[in-house]
Structure formats: C-alpha cells, structure tokens
LOZADO-326214 format. One record per residue (C-alpha): residue number from 1; x, y, z; residue in one letter. Coordinates in steps of 0.2 Angstrom, whole numbers, padded with zeros to 4 digits. Layout:
% LOZADO-326214
{NUM,{X,Y,Z},A};
...
***
This chain:
% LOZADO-326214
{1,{0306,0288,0096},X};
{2,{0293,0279,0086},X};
{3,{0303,0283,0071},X};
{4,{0320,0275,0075},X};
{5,{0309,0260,0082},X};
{6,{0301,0259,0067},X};
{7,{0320,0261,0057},X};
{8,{0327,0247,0066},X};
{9,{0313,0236,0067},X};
{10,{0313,0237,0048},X};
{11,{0332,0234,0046},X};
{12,{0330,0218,0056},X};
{13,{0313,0214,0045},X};
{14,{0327,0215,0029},X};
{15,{0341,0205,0037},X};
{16,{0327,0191,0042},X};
{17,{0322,0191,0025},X};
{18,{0339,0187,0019},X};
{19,{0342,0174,0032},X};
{20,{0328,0165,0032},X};
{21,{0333,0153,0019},X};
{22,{0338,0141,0034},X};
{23,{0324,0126,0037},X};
{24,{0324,0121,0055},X};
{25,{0325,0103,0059},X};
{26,{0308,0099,0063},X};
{27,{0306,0102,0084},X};
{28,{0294,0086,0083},X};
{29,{0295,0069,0070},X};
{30,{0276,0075,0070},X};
{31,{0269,0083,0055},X};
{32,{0266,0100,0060},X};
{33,{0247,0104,0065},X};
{34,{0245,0123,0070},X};
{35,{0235,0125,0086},X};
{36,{0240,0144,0086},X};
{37,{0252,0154,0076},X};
{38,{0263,0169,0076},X};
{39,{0255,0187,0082},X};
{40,{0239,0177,0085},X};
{41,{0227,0188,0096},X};
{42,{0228,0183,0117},X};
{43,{0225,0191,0132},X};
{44,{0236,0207,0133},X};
{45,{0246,0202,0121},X};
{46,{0252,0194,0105},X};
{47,{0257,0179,0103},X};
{48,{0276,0177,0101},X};
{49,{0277,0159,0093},X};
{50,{0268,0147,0084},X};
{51,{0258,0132,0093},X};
{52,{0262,0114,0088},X};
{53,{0250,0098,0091},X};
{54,{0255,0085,0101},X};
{55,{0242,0075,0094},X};
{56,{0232,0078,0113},X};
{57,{0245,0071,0124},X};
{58,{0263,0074,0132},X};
{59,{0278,0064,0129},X};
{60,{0282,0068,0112},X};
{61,{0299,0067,0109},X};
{62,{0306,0086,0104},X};
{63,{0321,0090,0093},X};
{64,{0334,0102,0091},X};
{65,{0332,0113,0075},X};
{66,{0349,0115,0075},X};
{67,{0367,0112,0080},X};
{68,{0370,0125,0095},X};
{69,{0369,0123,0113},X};
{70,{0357,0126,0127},X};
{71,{0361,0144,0134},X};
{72,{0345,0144,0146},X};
{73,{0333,0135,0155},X};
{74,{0318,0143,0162},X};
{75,{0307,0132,0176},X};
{76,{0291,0140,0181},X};
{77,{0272,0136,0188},X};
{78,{0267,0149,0174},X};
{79,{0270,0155,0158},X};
{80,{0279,0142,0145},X};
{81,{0281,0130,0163},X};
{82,{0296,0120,0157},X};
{83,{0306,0129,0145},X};
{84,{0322,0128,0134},X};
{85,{0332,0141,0126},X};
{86,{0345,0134,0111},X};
{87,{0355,0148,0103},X};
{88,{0362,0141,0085},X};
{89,{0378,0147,0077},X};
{90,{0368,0155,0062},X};
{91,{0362,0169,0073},X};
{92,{0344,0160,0079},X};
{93,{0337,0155,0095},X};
{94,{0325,0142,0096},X};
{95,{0314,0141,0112},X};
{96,{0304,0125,0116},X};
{97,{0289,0130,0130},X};
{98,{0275,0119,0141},X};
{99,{0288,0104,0143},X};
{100,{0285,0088,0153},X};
{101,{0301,0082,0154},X};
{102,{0319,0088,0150},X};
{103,{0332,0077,0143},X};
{104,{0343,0067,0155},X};
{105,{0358,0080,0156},X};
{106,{0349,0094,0155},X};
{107,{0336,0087,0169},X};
{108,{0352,0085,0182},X};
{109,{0357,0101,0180},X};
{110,{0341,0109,0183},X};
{111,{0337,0096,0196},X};
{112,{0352,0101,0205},X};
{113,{0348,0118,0206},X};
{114,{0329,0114,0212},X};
{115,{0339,0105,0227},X};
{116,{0351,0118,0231},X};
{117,{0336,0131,0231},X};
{118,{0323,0120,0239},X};
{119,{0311,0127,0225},X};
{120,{0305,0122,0210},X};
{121,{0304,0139,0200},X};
{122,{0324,0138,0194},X};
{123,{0332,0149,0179},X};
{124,{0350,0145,0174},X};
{125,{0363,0150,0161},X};
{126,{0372,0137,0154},X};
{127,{0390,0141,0148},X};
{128,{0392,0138,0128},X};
{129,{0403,0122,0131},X};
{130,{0393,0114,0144},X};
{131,{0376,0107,0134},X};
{132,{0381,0106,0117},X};
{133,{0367,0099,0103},X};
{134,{0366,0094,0085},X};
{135,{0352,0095,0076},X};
{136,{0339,0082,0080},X};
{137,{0345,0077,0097},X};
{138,{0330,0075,0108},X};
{139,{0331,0089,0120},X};
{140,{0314,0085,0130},X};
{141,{0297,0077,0128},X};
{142,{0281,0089,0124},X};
{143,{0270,0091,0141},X};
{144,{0256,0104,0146},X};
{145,{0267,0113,0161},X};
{146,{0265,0132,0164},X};
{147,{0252,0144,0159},X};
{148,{0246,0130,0148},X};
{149,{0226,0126,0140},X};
{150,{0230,0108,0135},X};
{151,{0244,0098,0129},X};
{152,{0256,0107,0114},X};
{153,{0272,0113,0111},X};
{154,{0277,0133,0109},X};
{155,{0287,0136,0097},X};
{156,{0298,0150,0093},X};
{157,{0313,0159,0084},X};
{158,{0322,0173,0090},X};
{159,{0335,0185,0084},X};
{160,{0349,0179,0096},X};
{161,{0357,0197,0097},X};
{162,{0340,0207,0098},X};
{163,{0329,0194,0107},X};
{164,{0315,0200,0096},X};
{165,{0304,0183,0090},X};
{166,{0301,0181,0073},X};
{167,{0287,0171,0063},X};
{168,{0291,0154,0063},X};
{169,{0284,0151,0046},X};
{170,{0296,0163,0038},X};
{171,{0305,0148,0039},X};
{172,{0294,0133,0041},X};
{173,{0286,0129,0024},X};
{174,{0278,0114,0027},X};
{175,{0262,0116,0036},X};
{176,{0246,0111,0025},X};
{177,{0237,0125,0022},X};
{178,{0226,0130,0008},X};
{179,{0210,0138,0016},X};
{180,{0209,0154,0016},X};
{181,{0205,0167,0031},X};
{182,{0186,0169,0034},X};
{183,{0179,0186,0036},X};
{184,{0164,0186,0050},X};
{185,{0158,0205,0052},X};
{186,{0163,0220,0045},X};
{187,{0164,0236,0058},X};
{188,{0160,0255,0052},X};
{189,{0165,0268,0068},X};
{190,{0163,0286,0064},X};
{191,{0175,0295,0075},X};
{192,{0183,0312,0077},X};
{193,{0201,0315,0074},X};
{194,{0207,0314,0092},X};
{195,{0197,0298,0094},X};
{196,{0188,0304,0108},X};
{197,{0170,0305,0099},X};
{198,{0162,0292,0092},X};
{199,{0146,0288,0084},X};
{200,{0136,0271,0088},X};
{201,{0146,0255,0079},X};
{202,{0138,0250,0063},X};
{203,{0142,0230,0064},X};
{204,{0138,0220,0046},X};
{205,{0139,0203,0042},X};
{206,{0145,0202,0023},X};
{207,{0138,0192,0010},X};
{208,{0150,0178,0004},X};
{209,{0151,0177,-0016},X};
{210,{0166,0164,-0016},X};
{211,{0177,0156,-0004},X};
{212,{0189,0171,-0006},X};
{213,{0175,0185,-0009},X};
{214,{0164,0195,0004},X};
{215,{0154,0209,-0001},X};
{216,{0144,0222,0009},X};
{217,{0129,0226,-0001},X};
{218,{0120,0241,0003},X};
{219,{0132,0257,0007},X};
{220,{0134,0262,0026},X};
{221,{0129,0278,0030},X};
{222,{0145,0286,0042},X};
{223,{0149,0304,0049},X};
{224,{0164,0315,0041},X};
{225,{0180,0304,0048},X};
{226,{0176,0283,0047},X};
{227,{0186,0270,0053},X};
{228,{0186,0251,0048},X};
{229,{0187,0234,0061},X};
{230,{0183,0218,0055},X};
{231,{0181,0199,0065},X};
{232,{0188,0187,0055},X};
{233,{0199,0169,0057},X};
{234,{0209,0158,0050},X};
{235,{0214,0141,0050},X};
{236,{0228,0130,0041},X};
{237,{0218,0115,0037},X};
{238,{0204,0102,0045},X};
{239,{0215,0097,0060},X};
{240,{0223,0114,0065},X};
{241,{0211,0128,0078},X};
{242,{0207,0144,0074},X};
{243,{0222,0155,0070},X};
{244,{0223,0173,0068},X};
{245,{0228,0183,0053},X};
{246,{0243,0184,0046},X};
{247,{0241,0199,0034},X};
{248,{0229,0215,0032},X};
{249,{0227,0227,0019},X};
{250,{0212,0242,0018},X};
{251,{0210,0253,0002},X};
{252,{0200,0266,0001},X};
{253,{0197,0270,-0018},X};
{254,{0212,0259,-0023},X};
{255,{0224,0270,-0013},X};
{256,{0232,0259,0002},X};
{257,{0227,0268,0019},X};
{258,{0232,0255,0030},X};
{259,{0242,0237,0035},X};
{260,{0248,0228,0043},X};
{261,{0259,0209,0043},X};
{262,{0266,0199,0057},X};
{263,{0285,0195,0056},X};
{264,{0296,0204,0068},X};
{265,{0289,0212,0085},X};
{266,{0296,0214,0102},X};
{267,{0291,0207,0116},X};
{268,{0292,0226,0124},X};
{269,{0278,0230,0111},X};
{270,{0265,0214,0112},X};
{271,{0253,0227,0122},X};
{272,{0252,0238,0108},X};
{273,{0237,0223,0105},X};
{274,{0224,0232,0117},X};
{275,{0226,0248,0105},X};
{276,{0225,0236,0091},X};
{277,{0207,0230,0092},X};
{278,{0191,0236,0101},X};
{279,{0195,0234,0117},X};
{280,{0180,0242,0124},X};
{281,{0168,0228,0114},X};
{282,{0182,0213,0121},X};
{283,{0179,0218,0139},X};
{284,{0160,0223,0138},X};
{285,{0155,0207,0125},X};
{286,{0169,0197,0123},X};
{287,{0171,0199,0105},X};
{288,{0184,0204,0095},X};
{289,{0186,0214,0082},X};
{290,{0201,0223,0076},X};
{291,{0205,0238,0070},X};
{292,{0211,0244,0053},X};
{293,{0213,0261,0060},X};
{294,{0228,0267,0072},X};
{295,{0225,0276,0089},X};
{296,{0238,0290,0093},X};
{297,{0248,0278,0108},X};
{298,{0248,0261,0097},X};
{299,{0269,0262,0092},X};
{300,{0265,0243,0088},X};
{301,{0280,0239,0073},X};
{302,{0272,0226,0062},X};
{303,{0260,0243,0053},X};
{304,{0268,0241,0035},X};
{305,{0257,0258,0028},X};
{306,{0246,0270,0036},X};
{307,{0239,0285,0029},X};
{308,{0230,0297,0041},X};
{309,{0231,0284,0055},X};
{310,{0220,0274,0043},X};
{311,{0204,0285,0044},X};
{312,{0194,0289,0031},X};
{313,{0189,0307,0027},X};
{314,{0171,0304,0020},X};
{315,{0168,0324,0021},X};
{316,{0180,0325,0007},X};
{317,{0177,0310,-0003},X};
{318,{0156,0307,0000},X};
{319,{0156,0289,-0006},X};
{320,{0170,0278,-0008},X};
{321,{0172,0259,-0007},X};
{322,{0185,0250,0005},X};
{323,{0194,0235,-0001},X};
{324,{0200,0225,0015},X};
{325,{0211,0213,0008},X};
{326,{0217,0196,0026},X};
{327,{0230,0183,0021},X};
{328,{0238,0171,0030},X};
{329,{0255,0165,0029},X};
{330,{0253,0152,0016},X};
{331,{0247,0167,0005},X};
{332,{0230,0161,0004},X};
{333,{0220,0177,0002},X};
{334,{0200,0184,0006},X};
{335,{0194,0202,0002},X};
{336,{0179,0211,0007},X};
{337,{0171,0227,-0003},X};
{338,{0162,0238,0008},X};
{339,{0154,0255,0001},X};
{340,{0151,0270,0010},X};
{341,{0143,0286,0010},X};
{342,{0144,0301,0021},X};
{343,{0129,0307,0031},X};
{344,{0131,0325,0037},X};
{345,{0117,0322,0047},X};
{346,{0125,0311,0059},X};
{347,{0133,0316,0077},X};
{348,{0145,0310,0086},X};
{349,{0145,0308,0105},X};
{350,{0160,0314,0116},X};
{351,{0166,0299,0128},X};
{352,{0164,0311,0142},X};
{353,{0156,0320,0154},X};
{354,{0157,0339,0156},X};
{355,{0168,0343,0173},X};
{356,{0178,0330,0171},X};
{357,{0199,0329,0171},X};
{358,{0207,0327,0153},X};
{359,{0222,0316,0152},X};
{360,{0233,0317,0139},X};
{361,{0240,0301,0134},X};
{362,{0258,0305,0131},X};
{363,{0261,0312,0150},X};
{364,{0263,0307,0167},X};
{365,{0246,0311,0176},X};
{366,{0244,0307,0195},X};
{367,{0226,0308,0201},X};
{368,{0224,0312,0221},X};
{369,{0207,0310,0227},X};
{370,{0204,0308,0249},X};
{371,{0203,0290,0248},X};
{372,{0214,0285,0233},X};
{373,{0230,0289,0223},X};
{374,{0231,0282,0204},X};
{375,{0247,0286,0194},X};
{376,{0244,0284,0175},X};
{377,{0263,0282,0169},X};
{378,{0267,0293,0152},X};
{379,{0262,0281,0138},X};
{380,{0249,0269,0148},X};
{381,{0236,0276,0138},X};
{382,{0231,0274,0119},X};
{383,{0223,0292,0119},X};
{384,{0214,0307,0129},X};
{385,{0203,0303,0141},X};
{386,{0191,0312,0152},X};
{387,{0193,0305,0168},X};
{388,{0179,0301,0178},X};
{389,{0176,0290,0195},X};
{390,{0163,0284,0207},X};
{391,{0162,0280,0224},X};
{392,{0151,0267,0233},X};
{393,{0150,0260,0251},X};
{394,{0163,0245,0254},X};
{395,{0149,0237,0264},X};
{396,{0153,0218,0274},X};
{397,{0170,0212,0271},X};
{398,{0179,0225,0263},X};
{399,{0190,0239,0272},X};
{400,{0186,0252,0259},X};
{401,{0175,0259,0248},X};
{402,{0173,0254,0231},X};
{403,{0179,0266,0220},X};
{404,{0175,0262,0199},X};
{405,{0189,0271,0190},X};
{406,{0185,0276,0175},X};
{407,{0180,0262,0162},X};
{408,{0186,0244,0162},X};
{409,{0183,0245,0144},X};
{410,{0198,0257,0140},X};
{411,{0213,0250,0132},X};
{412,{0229,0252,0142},X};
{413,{0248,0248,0137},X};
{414,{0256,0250,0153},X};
{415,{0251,0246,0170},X};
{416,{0244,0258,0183},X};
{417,{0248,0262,0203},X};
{418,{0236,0261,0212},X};
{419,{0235,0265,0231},X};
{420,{0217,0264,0242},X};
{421,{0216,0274,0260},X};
{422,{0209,0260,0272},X};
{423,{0203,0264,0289},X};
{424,{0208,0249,0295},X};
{425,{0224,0249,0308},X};
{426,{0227,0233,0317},X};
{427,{0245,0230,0316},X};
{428,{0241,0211,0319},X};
{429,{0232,0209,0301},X};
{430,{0236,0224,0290},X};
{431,{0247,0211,0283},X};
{432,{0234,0203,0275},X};
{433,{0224,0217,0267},X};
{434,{0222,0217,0251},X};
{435,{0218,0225,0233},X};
{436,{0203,0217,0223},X};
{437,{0196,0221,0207},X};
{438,{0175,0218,0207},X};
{439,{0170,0212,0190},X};
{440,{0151,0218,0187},X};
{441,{0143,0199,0194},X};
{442,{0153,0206,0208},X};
{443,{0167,0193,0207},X};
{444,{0183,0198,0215},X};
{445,{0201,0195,0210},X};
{446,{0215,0198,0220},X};
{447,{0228,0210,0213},X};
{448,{0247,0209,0220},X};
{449,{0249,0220,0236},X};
{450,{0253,0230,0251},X};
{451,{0250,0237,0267},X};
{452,{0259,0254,0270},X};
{453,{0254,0268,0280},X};
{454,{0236,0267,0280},X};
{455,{0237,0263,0260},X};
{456,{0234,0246,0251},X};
{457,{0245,0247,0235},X};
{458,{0246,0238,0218},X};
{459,{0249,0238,0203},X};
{460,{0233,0237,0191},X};
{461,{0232,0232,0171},X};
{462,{0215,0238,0168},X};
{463,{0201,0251,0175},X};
{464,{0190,0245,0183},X};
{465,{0181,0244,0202},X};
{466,{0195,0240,0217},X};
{467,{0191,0239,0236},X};
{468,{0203,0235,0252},X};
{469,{0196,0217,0259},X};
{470,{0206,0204,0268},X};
{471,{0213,0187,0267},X};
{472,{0213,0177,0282},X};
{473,{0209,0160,0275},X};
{474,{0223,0149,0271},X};
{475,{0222,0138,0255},X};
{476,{0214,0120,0256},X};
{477,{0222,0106,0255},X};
{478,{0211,0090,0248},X};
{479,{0213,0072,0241},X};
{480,{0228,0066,0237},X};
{481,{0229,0051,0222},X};
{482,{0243,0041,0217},X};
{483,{0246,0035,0197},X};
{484,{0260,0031,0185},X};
{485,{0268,0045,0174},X};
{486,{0273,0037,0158},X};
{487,{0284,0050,0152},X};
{488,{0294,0050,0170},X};
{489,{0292,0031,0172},X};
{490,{0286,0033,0188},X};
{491,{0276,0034,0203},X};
{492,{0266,0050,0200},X};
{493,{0258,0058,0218},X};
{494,{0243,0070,0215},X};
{495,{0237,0081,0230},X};
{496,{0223,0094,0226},X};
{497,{0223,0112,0234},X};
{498,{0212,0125,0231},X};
{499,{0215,0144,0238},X};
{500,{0200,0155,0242},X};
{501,{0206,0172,0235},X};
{502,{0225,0180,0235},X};
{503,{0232,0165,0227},X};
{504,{0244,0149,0234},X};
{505,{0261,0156,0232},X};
{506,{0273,0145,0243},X};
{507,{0273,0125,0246},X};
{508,{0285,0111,0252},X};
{509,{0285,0094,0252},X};
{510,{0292,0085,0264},X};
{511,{0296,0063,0258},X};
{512,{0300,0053,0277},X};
{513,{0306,0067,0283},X};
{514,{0318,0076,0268},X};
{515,{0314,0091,0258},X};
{516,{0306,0084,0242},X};
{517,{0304,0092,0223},X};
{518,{0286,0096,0218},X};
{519,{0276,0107,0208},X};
{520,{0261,0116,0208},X};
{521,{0250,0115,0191},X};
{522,{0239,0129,0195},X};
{523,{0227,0127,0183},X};
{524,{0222,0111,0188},X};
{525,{0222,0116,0207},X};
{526,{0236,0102,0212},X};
{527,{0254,0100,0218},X};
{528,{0262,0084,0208},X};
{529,{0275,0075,0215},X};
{530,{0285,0063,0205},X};
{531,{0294,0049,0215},X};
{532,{0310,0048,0201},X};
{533,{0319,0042,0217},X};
{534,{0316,0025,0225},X};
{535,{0305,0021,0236},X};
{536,{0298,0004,0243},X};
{537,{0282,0002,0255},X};
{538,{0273,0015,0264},X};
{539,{0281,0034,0264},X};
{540,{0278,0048,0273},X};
{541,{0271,0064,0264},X};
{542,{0270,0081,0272},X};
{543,{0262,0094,0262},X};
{544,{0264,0115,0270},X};
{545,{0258,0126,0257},X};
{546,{0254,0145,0259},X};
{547,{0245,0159,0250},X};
{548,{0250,0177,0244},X};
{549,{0243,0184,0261},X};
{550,{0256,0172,0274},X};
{551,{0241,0161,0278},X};
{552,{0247,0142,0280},X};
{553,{0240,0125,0278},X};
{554,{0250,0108,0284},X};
{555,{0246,0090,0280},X};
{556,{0254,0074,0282},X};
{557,{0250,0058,0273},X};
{558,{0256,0040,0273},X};
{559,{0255,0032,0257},X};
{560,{0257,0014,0252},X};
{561,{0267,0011,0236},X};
{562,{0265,-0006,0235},X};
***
C-alpha cells in the first residue's frame, strides 16, 4: 500500500515539476511576506499552503492567479472561515482562505444560500459557466474569518484532478529570502529496532562556526541503534515569522540515510506529522523537535531516502559522524556535524510495564474493560504499545470515574472510539452527558458525544484521562457594541457570548422580527452581525443561541443606529 502511494505520489512530484513553469498572478498587489509556509509544522497536521501578510489588517483586495472560474465556495465559523475555490484551465486550483468579504457576484450567490438555509455555514458548486474570472479580477478582500490567529491570507495550489496541494513556492519565485534555516538543538535517542525501548534523550545545543555551519563538539556517547531529531526554524527575511523547513538531509559517514522535502502531500496524509516528530516531548514540554528517523506507521510521502528507517547502527560502525544538512525553499542551506560513539555500557528502558496488553500497530484492537470500551482502528498507531490504564474516583460533577488511558504523549494517526459506562440514568438529562478530556491542571475539554444505553461515546485524537460529566449551563450572552466595518461599508453589530464547557453550536438572529445573517467568530467569543441592508432609527435585535448539549439562551435588544 505504501509502495503504490509512494509510486504515485512520485509520478505526480515529476508531472508538477514539469508544469510548474506557470507564475501565478500575484493573489494580492502586496509584495509577498511569508507568515507561514508550505508543510510548516501545526497542530495535527501540516500545513497545506503558504501564509501571506496582509500587512495586519483585512480588506486587501485579492486576485485571481488565473483565468478559470470559481468551482467552490466554502463558508464556515472554522477552518479557512470564508473560502474560494478557482480551478484554472492548465490543471491548478487556487484556493484563497480567512476571507472578509467576497466579491459582489460571488457574495449574492452565497448570500442567497445563507437565506434559503437560515444559516451561515453554506458550501456550494458553482457550474463552470456561472463565475467565470481572468487573471487579476478581485475575487474578495483578505479578512481573519475561520480557525484564524490574526489577519492573513492562505494560500494554496492544488492538482485539480488529485486535490493533493502542492508547495506554492514551486511556482512563486519572488519571495525575499536569503537567510538561512537556524539550527537550535541537536537530539541523540538510543532506541531498539521496534522502537519500543529507548534510552534517556541526549538534547545539545551546537556551536555556531558561520551563518551556515553548526558543529557539535564533543562525541555523544549512544547505545547500539541511534536515532537523530533536531529544533530548528526558518525564516524568509526581517519581516516574515518563523517558518518551518523546507528540506532535510542526514548522513551518516557520507552515505544518505535519510530525507525528506516538502512538495506534494495529501491532505489524507497531514497526520503522518505526529510520527514525524517527538510527540511525546510536544505534549509533555511543548517543544518540538523532529525526527530524522521513521517509525514503522509514518507512510508520510514527502521521505525522498531512507535507509534502515534512518537509524544508525553504532554496534557496527563504533564512531561515525552525522551530517544533517536543512534548506528552505530559496535554497539557502545550514548543516550540522555531530560525532558519535557507541557505548555498550548503555541500556535501554522498555516503554512498559510487565502485565500489560501489546498492541500491534497495524491491526484493529478493541480493548473492553467493566467501565469502558476503546477501539484502536488498524493504522491509528505509529508502533507497538503496551497498553496500560488507570482508574480514579469521578468525584463531584462527574458521572464516571476517571479513567487515564495509556499516555497522552503517544502519537496517534487516526482517531480512536471511545465509549464510558455511566451510572447515571435519568432520561430527563442523559442528553446532556458528556465526554471530557482532564488535562494534568485538571482542565477539562469537551469531546463530541453521546448518550446511548448506559455509554457516553466519542470520538478521541489523543490518549489521555476522560470522564462522564454534564452540561446544563447554557452559553452567556453579554455586551452587545455597534461600529463601522470598513471593508462591508457598514453598520457592524458585535454581541459577546461565552459558553462554559460543550461548545456554542446553534444561533439565530432575529432583525424587527425577520430571520437575519450572522456569524459566530469563535475565537473572539462574539456573534457579528453586519447590517448590509438598510436600516434607519432604533431596531430590534433578538439573539437565541445554543450549545453542543441543547442548552439555550435568548436576548432581545433595541439598538439606535442613529
């Protein structure tokens, strides 16, 4: 399976590279600031596109890249918010995400739609004849909308056929960049084969000869099989934020044992990104340090070489020295030499406990224990484990014991199913029971749910510690503030809500008595309401909105727009 992915990845890789002659019109009249770039490290995944400045604000006008027309539209309150699909007759799609506002046709349409629904969160297909673009047309204006950290335009291309993204700077060759990627610690893991041993992290910082040259000084002592990570960034010039690397190559002796470059990946791959560095240290420290060795489950497609999964056999070779070479995609280039020596002395501990379930990583395991059920799909796991759990009293609030499953700081690829026994049966209110993950300062975060025959089921993305509680409080509805959106042109009305623990899913907005469009920017805990229609004098507003667990909260407002 990995093989033909690998084949047809490859083949696409060759057909880019003899395609990507063609230079996109530039989406913004800007010149183009990174603030985050093609297969740049995020949470759970990689990133799928590259990140353009808007120079801190919303409103900049954005171009097509192409002649084409727009074959999607995508409106949510998360992810790229407002988006815009454009495929091009040469085989591309350009995607344009975090938008503020759409373009006057391409707003009625989706405004239209957001009526006819009575919702804000709208996908549509355009036919091919119906919004038709030439390159340069302004399409939108840039904004912060969806799963957004400040204002900024996403960026992508994408083989229209395959809906795979590519690096945008295959084709984009006018970004500043002449600084090289800067390498922070150097990582040494003795291991066993099956990568279910380990010996305690060695963690250097290098000494820095040049701008482009790192050396570790003194050799590090390791156990028979050794394994490389490294922290490094990179950035594109003063003005652009830290980006992630481009390119990585480790030698060992001068032979090439392992690479990887980011070009071509699918987004059923992205992840293959919690195999891809050391999770456990990410989740435990918040650091993050990736990994120049592969771990039996990572099938992630951008590895160019790898010999022996990229571990090092110091048994064999007693003393070698690793060459790890980062670039970004400018081609500006940093290497680090780092000398090793093997120590027979050395002894690896097992990542388990004797008694406990092996799981093999490549098979279906179902786990039944009296008061839970946790299904571990084939292929959720980067390796073996020995499975372990324990199991505390719920205590006040909770309709379950907590149960700690294993260690959060295990790297998984797919999610799991995970169903608690609850003791609590009153019809009236099993509705709003409820899965929650407990982080260690004993912060809880609510996990999408069910109530069903004495279980409370969900679907989880990490290990962890989960319990049954209940949500009965609906969300809070607070201030409400009127301004002027100067993109819009308009009246801009601002209400703040605030939901206590499963999460506001439902609101309506009601305008002298009508159904009216708004939209909830999560992140800044507020429902916007922008008054593109006419009004004159003092309106009515009323506000219902409701969280994952049915619980409901109305208010009505009169506002003076004078």
């Amino acid at each position: 399976m990995r093989l033909e992915s690998t084949i047809a990845l490859t083949l696409l890789s060759l057909l880019t590279c003899a395609q990507n002659t063609w230079v996109p019109f530039p989406p913004m009249a800007l010149q183009p600031v990174l603030k985050g770039n093609y297969g740049e490290l995020r949470s759970n995944h990689f990133h799928s596109g590259i990140d353009l400045s808007t120079q801190g604000k919303i409103g900049q006008p954005v171009r097509a890249s192409a002649d084409g027309y727009v074959s999607r539209i995508k409106i949510s309150e998360y992810g790229y918010g407002k988006a815009i699909y454009i495929d091009h007759p040469n085989g591309y799609t350009t995607v344009y995400g975090h938008l503020h506002r759409l373009a006057p046709a391409i707003e009625k349409l989706v405004t239209d739609e957001q009526y006819k629904q009575s919702k804000f969160s709208v996908e549509l297909f355009p036919e091919k004849n119906q919004l038709v673009v030439r390159a340069g047309d302004t399409i939108a204006w840039s904004g912060n909308s969806g799963s957004s950290a400040g204002p900024h335009l996403h960026y992508e291309i994408r083989n229209t056929k395959s809906e795979i993204p590519l690096n945008p700077l295959q084709f984009i060759k006018n970004v500043k960049d002449t600084i090289p990627p800067v390498i922070k610690t150097i990582s040494v893991y003795g291991v066993n084969k099956n990568f279910t041993e380990t010996e305690e992290v060695k963690e250097i910082i290098p000494q820095r000869k040049t701008d482009i040259e790192y050396v570790v000084e003194n050799p590090v002592a390791t156990s028979a099989l050794a394994g490389l990570g490294y922290c490094a960034v990179d950035v594109a010039n003063d003005d652009s934020a830290v980006l992630g690397v481009y390119e990585m190559e480790m030698y060992a002796g001068g032979q090439l044992m392992y690479s990887y470059r980011m070009d071509d990946f699918s987004f059923d791959e992205t992840r293959n990104i919690n195999g891809h560095i050391d999770y456990s240290k990410k989740q435990h420290e918040g650091n993050v340090t990736e990994w120049c060795f592969r771990l039996p489950g990572n099938s992630f497609s951008q590895h160019r070489q790898v010999v022996n999964n990229g571990i090092i056999r110091m048994d064999s070779l007693k003393t070698v020295t690793l060459k790890l070479v980062l670039k970004d995609a400018a081609g500006n280039s940093s290497t680090c030499l780092i000398p090793l020596k093997y120590d027979s002395q050395i002894k690896l501990k097992p990542l388990r406990m004797a008694g406990e379930q092996k799981i093999v990583f490549d098979k279906k395991t179902e786990i039944k224990r009296a008061g839970y059920r946790l299904i571990i799909p084939e292929g959720a796991l980067f390796r073996n484990i020995f499975y372990h759990d324990s199991v505390k009293k719920g205590g006040k609030g909770f309709f379950s014991p907590k149960y700690t499953l294993y260690d959060y700081g295990e790297p998984l690829k797919k999610n799991l199913k995970l169903a608690l026994r609850t003791g609590y049966s009153d019809s009236t209110y099993t509705n709003k029971l409820l899965l929650v993950k407990i982080s260690d300062k004993g912060i809880l975060s609510a996990e999408n749910s069910f109530y069903k025959n004495g279980f409370v089921s969900g679907s989880i993305s990490t290990f962890g510690t989960y319990a049954v509680t209940m949500d009965t409080v609906p969300p809070q509805i607070g201030d409400c503030t009127v301004s002027v959106d100067s993109v819009y042109n308009c009246p801009l009305i601002a209400v703040s809500v605030k939901d206590n623990l499963s999460g506001i899913k439902t609101y309506a907005a009601k305008i002298n008595g009508n159904w009216y469009l708004s939209e909830y920017d999560y992140k800044n805990d507020r429902i916007l309401i922008y008054l593109t229609q006419p009004f004159e004098g003092v309106i009515k507003l009323e506000l219902t909105v409701g969280d994952a667990k049915q619980n409901f909260s109305s208010s009505v407002s009169e506002i003076n727009l004078q």
